[in-house]
N, C-alpha and C positions, 0 to 999 in steps of 0.2 A: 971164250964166248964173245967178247968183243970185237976181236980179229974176225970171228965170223960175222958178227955184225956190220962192221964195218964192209967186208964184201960182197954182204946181202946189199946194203945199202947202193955201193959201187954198181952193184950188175943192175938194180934198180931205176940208176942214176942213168944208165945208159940205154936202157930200156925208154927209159921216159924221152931224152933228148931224141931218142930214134924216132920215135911216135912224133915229136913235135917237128921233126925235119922232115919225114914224110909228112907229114900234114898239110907244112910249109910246101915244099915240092907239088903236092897233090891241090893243094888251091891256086898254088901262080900257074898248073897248068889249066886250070881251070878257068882262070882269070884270062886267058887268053883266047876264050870261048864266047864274050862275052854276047847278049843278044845285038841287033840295031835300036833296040829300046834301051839299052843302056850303052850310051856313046862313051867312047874310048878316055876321050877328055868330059870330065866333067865341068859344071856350070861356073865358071870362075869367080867367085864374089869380086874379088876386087881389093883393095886396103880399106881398112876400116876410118871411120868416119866419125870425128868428135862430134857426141852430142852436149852442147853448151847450155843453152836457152834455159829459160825457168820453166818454158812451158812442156817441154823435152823431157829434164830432169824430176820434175812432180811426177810422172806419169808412171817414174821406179819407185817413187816413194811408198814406204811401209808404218804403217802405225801399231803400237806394239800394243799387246793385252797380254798379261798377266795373268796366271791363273792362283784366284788367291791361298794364301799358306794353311788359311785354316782348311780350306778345303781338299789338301796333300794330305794333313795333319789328319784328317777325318778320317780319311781312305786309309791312311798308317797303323790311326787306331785299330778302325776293323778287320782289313786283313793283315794287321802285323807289320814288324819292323821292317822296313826295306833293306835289300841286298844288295851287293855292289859286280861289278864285274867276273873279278875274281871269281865269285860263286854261282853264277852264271855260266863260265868259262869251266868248271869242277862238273857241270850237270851234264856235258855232253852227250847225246845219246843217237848221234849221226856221223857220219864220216864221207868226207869226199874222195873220190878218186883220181888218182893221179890220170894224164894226158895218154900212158902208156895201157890202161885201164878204160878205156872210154869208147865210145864206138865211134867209126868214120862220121856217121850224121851227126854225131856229138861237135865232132871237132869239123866240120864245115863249117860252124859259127865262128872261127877263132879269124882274126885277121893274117891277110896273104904277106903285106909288108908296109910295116915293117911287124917279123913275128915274134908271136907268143917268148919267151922262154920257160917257162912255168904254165901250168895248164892245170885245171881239175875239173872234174863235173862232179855234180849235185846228186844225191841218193834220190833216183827217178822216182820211187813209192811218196817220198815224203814234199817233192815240190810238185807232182800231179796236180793240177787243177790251178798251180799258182804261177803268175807272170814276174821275171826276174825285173829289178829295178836297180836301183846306184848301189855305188860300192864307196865306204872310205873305210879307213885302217886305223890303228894306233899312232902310224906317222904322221897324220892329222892331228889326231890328239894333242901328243904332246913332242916339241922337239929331238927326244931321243929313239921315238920310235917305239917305245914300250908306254902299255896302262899299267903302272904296277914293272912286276918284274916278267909281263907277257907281251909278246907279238899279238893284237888281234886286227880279224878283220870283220867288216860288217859287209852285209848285204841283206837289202829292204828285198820283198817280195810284196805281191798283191794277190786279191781274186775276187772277182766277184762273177758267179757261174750258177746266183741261184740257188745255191746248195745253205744249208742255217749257218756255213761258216761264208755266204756269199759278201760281201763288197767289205772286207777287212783287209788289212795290211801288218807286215812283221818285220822282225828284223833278226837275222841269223847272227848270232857270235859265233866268229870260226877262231880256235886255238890253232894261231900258226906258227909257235912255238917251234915245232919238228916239222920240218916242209916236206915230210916223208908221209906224215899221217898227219890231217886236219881234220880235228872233230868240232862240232858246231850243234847248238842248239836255238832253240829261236824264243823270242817274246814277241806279244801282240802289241801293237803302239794301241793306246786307248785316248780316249776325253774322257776328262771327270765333267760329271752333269749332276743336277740337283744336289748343289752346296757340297759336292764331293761324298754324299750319300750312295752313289754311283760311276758308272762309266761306260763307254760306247767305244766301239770302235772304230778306227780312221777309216772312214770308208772311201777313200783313195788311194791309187795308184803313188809309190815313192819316187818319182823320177830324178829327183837331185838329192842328195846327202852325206854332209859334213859331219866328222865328229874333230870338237873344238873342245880342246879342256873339258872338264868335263858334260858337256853341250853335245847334246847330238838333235841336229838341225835338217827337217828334213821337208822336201815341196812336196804340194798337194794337184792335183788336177783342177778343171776347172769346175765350176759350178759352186764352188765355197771361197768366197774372199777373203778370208784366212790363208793365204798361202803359201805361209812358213810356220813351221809349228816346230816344239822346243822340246826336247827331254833331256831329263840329267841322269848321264848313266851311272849313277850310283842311290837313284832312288826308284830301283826294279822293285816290283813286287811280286809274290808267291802267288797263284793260283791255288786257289782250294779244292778242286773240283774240275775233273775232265772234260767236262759237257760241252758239246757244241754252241751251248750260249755263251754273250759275251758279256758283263758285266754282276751284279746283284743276283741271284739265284735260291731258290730255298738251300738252306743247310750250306749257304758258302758264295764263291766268288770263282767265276769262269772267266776263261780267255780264248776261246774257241778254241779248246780242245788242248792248247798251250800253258805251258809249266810256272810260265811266266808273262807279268804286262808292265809295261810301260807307262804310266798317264804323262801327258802334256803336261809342263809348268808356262807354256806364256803360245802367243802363237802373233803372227804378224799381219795384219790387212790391206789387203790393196784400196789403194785410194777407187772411191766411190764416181769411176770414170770410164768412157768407152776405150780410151788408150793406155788406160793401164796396163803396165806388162806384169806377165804374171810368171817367178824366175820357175824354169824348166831344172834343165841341169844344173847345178852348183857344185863349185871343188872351195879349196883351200892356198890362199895365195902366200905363203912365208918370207917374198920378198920385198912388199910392202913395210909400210912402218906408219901406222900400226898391222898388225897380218890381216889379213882380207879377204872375204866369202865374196867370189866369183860367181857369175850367175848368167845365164841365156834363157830367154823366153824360145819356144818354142813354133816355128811359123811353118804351115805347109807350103809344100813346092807353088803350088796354086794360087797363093796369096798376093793379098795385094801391097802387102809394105814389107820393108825390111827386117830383117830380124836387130834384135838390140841385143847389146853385153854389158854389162855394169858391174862396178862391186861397191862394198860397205864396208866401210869399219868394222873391225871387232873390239871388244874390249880386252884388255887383259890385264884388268885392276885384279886389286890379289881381294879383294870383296865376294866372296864366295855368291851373293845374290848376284851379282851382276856379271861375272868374268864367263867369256867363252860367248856373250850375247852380241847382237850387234848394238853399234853405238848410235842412241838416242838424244833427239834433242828434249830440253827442258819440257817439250808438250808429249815427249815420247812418240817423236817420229822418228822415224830413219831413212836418212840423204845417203842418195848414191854419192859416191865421191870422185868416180869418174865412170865415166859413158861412151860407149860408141855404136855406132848401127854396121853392119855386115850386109852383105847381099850372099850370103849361108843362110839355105831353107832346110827343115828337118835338121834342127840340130841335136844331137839325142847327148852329147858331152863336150863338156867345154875346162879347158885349163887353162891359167895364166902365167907366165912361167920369166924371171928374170935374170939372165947367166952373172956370173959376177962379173961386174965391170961394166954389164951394158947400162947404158942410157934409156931404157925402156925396155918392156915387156913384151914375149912374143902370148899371143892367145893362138890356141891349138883348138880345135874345133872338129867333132865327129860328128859329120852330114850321114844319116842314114839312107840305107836305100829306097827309092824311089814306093815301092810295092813290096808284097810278105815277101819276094824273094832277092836274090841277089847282093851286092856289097855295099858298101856304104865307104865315103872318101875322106882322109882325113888330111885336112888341111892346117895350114900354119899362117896368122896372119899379123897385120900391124898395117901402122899409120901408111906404108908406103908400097904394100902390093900382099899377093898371096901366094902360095904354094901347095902341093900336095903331093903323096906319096906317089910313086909308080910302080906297077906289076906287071910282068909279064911281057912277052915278045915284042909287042904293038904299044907297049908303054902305056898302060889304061890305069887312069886312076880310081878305080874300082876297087880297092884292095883292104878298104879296111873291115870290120863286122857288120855285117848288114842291119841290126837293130841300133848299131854306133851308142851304145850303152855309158851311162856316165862313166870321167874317170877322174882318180884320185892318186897323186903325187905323193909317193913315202921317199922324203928328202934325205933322210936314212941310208936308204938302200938304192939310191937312183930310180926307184923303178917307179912303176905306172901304172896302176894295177884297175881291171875292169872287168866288165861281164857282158856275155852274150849268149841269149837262148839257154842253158844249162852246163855251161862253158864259165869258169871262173879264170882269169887268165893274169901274168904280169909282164910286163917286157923294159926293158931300159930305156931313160928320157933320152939318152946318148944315142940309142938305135933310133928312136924316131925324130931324131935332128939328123942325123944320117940318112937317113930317107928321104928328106926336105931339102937338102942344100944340094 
């Protein structure tokens, strides 16, 4: 039974590479289609540009709020003890499909080069209605790549379409344990309100998110100055109750319709200014000292300034209240620690990445496309110029996924892992420096 296992698994294995090589094949040639609205070379930012000044530097700064204990402690009482990952990961009740499994419009979203090697799409019934957002993993987590003795990954989703589960947000655990079969369930991120009597849910879009020890850290859209908000994933709790509400309910406790919620412990505020930037994508930087949440604001093509990257401190005091947060001063702000401005617009993912032995840090940057259609370009930058990938006959840097979807560094496994449209995908840090040089 093994020996057959093992073959099933083989013919599987090559099924799926086939799917991801035609896929590849079938977008560079595609990539050499490309219209006169989207030029063959794209927009070149340029090297990046230290931002020094005080007055520069304030305009990243964060001030931290706390969500108080007794009001966790409340919400614990009433719906019960909280759960940890592990059992979260045991509740599975979805499954992804592998690349060889997916349909051609599935895998249009997948980047032309450098490509996929791994690929999955999302059970179409269960993300209907909902927009994909960041992706981090257990490599963020923790250095060896496991929560626990599991592989997992996360991906935030959003919606808001009007319907009673309208302007919520969640977060999938995929058990990627067997990269044969990933199963995944999801939790609603919430706010506790009224002394923790309650709770609401995030009614934004997740476009950036880390999970840090046990810290999962995730940005908000605009319209709320709070624009980093905080959960600890080992204080999940149970839903009582299927109902399409979100919070308090006769006879129990809802999460839109979800098994499981999330509440926020602390969340971050943008300074009360017109130039504040407000972090878009975020990854996980582990060659810093101390390790460091990476961050881009978001600027459309049309805009009139530059885009900014910065990062923070994290901590990683072994103080269970504090570890996995970013690091504050005495009044409980939080200073970027270094800055720089980009002439990259649409930036939908950004990484920082340091090889051994270099002298500095390259930042990798995923510029989405221009309109709902088309590719998006991924570039590679630093103090002293730019670069991006190239596809196809004409050499067009159009090649990467057209929404340019956060991505997240599993230092583990080399790889790169990110999403587009309902496309889960990973590829190696080695293939997209290869692509670059």
């Amino acid at each position: 039974m093994k020996q057959r296992g093992r073959h099933r698994r083989r013919r599987r294995g090559r099924a799926l590479r086939a799917a991801l090589t035609g896929a590849a094949l079938a977008l560079t040639g595609a990539a050499t289609l490309i219209s006169a609205s989207q030029a063959t070379v794209a927009d070149d930012p340029g090297a990046l540009k230290p931002l020094t000044s005080a007055a520069e530097t304030d305009a990243l700064r964060l001030t931290e709020h706390r969500v108080p204990t007794a009001w966790l402690d409340r919400l614990s009482a009433a719906m019960g003890d909280p759960v940890g990952v592990d059992t979260v990961l045991d509740s599975a009740d979805h499954t992804l499909r592998d690349a060889a499994d997916c349909t051609a419009g599935e895998r249009e979203s997948l980047p032309v080069s450098p490509a996929a090697t791994r690929a999955y799409c999302w059970d179409e019934a269960d993300t209907d209605g909902w927009r994909p957002g960041a992706v981090t993993t257990s490599g963020d987590a923790d250095e060896d790549g496991r929560w626990g003795t599991h592989r997992v990954i996360l991906s935030a989703w959003s919606r808001d379409d009007g319907t009673p589960q309208g302007g919520l947000a969640r977060v999938s655990f995929v058990d990627a344990d067997d990269p044969g079969r990933l199963g995944y369930t999801s939790a609603l991120l919430a706010v506790p309100v009224d002394g923790g009597h309650d709770y609401r849910g995030l009614a934004s879009p997740v476009t950036g998110m880390v999970w840090y020890q046990d810290k999962l850290l995730v940005t908000t859209a605009a319209g709320d100055r709070d624009a980093l908000y905080v959960y600890d994933v080992e204080r999940v709790q149970r839903a009582t109750t299927a109902a399409d509400a979100v919070g308090r309910v006769p006879g129990g406790w809802a999460a839109g319709g979800h098994r499981y919620v999330l509440p926020a412990i602390a969340s971050y505020r943008l300074p009360d200014t017109d130039a504040a930037a407000r972090p878009g994508a975020i990854s996980l930087d582990r060659g810093t000292a101390p390790d460091s949440l990476v961050a881009t604001e978001r600027v459309d093509a049309d805009g009139d300034r530059p885009t900014r990257l910065w990062r923070y401190a994290l901590r990683t005091s072994t103080d269970p209240d504090r570890t996995g947060l970013p690091v504050t001063d005495s009044s409980g702000r939080v200073h970027p620690v270094e800055a720089y401005q980009t002439g990259a617009a649409e930036v939908g993912g950004v990484l920082s990445h340091r090889p051994p032995g270099a002298t500095r840090s390259d930042w990798y940057l995923g510029r989405a496309a221009g309109g709902q259609d088309g590719r998006g370009t991924l570039w590679r930058q630093d103090t002293e110029g730019a670069r991006a990938a190239e596809c196809g006959a004409d050499g067009s840097q159009r090649c990467w996924s057209g929404p340019a979807g956060s991505m997240s560094y599993w230092e583990r496994t080399g790889e790169v892992w990110s999403q587009s449209g309902r496309m889960l995908f990973a590829l190696p840090l080695a293939s997209i420096e290869d692509a670059l040089d």
